[in-house]
Residue frames relative to the residue before (quaternion, step in Angstrom):
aa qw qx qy qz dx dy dz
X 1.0000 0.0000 0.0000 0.0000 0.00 0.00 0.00
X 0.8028 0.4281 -0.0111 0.4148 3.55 1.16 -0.69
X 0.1627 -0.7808 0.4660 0.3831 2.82 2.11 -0.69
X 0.5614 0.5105 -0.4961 0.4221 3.27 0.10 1.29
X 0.5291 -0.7271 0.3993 0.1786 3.64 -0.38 1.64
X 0.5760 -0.4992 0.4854 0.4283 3.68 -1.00 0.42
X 0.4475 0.4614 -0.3985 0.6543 3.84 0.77 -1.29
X 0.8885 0.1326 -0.4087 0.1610 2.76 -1.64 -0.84
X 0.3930 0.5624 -0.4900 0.5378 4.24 0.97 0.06
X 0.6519 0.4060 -0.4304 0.4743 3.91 0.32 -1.57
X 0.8201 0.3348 -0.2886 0.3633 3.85 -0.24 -1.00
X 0.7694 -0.5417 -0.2813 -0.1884 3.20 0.46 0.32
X 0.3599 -0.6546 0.6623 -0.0586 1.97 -1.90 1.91
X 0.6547 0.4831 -0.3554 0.4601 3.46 1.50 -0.48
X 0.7667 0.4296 -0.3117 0.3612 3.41 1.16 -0.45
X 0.7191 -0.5577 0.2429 0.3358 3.22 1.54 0.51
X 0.3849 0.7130 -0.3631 0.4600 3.48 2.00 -0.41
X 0.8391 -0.1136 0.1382 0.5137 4.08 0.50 -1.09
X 0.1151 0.8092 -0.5756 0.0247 3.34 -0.04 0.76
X 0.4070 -0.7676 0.3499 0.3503 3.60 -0.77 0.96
X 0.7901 -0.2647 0.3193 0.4514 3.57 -1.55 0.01
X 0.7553 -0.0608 0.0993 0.6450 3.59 0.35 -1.25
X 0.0050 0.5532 -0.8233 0.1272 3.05 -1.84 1.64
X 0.4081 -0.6534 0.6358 0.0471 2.61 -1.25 2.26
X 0.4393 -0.7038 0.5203 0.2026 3.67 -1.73 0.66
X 0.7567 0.4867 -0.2110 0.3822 3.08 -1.50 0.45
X 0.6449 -0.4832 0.2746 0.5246 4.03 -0.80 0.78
X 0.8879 0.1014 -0.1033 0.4367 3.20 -1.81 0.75
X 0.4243 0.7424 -0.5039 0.1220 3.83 0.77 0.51
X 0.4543 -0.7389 0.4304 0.2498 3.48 -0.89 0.09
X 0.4870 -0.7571 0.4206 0.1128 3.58 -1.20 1.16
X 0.2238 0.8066 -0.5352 -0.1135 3.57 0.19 -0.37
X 0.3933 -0.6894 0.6079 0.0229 3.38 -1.30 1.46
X 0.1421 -0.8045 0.5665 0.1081 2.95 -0.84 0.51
X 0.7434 -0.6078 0.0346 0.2768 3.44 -0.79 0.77
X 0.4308 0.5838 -0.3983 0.5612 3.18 2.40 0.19
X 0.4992 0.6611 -0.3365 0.4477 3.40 1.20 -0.90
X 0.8519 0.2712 -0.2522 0.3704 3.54 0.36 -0.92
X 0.4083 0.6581 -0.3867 0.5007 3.26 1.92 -0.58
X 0.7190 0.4694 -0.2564 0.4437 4.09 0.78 -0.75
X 0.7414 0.4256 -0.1732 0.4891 3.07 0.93 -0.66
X 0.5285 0.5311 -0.3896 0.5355 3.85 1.60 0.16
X 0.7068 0.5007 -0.2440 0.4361 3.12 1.48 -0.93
X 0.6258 0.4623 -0.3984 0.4857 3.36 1.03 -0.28
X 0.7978 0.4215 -0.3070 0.3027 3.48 0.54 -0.77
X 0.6551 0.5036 -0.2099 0.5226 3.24 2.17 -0.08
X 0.8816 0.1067 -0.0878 0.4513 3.40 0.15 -1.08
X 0.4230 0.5370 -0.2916 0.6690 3.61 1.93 -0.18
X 0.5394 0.5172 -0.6084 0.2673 3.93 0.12 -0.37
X 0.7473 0.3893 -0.3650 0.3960 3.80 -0.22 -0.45
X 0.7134 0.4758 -0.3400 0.3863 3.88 0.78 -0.38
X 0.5833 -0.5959 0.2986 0.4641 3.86 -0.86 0.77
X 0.7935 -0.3459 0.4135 0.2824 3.29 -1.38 0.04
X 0.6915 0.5403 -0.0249 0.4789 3.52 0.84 -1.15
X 0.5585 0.3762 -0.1354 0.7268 3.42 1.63 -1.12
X 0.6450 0.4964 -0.4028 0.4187 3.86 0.75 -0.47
X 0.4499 0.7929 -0.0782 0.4033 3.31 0.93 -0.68
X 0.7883 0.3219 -0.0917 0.5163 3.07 0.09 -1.91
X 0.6315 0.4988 -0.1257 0.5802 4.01 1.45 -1.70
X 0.6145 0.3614 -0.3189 0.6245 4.00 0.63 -0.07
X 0.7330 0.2974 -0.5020 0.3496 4.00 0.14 -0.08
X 0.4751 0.7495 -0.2015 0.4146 3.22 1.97 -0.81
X 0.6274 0.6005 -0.3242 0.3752 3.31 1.10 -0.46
X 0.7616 0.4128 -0.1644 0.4718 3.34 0.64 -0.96
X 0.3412 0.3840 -0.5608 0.6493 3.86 1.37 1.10
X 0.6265 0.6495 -0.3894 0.1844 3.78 0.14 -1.16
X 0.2410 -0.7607 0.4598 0.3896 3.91 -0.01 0.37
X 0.4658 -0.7901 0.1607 0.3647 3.43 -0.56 0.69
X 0.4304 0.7502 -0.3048 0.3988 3.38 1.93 0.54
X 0.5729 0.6719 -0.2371 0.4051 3.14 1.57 -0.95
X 0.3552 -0.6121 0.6475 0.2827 3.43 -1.57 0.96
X 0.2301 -0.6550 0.6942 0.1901 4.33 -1.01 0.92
X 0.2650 -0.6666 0.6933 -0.0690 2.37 -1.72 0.53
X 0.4743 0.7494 -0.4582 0.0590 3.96 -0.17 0.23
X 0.4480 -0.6639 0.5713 0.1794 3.30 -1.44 1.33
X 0.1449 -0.7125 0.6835 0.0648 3.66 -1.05 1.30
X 0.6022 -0.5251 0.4483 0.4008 3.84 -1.08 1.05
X 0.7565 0.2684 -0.4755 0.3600 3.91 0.24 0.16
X 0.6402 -0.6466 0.2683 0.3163 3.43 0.77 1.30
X 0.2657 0.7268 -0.4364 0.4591 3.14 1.61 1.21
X 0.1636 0.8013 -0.5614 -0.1265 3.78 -1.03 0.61
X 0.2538 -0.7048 0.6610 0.0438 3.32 -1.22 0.44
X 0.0050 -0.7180 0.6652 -0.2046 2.74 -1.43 1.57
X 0.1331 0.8554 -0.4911 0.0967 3.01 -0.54 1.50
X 0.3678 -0.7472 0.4789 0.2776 3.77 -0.19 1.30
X 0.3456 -0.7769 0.5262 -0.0072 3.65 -0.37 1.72
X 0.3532 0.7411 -0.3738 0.4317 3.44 1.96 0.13
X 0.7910 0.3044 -0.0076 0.5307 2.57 -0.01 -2.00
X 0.5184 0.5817 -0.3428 0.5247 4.00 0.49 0.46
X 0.8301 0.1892 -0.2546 0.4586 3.25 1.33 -0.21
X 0.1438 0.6694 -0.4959 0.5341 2.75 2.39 0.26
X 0.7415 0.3792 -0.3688 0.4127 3.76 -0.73 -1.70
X 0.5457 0.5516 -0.5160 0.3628 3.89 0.14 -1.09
X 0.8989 0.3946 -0.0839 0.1710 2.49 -0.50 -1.82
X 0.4045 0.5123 -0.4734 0.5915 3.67 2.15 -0.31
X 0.8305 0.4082 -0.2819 0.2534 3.81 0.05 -0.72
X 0.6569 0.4425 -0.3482 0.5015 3.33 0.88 -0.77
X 0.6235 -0.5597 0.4463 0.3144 3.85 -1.33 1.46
């Protein structure tokens, strides 16, 4: 629905990058994201894809203070910024999700 692979949700959630609101237990359980959840997880696999894991993290917990109109901005200690217009991110959501 999102153009985002089952895998790429499994990893990550295993690596700790986006795990959803509720993760059911046990074989074959089910995840359910919620719509910050996917808003984190578009960003990681989109405008976050090139930055470490750790720096993902820190700019994915940050999001959800962020109004969702607002162009971000954030300086990472390897004199790296990112800026990502959190508009137009919920523009894309919101064309995709039913």
């Amino acid at each position: 629905m999102l153009g985002v692979r089952l895998r790429q949700l499994q990893y990550l959630r295993e690596t700790g990058v986006v795990v959803p609101s509720a993760v059911g237990r046990g074989r074959g359980h089910t995840s359910r994201y919620t719509y910050l959840d996917l808003l984190r997880a578009h960003l990681a696999l989109g405008d976050l894809k090139d930055v470490s894991q750790a720096a993902q993290r820190v700019i994915l917990a940050d999001v959800e203070a962020a109004p969702p109109k607002a162009l971000r901005t954030w300086r990472l200690g390897d004199h790296t910024t990112i800026t990502v217009d959190l508009a137009q991110v919920h523009r894309e959501l919101q064309r995709r999700l039913p």
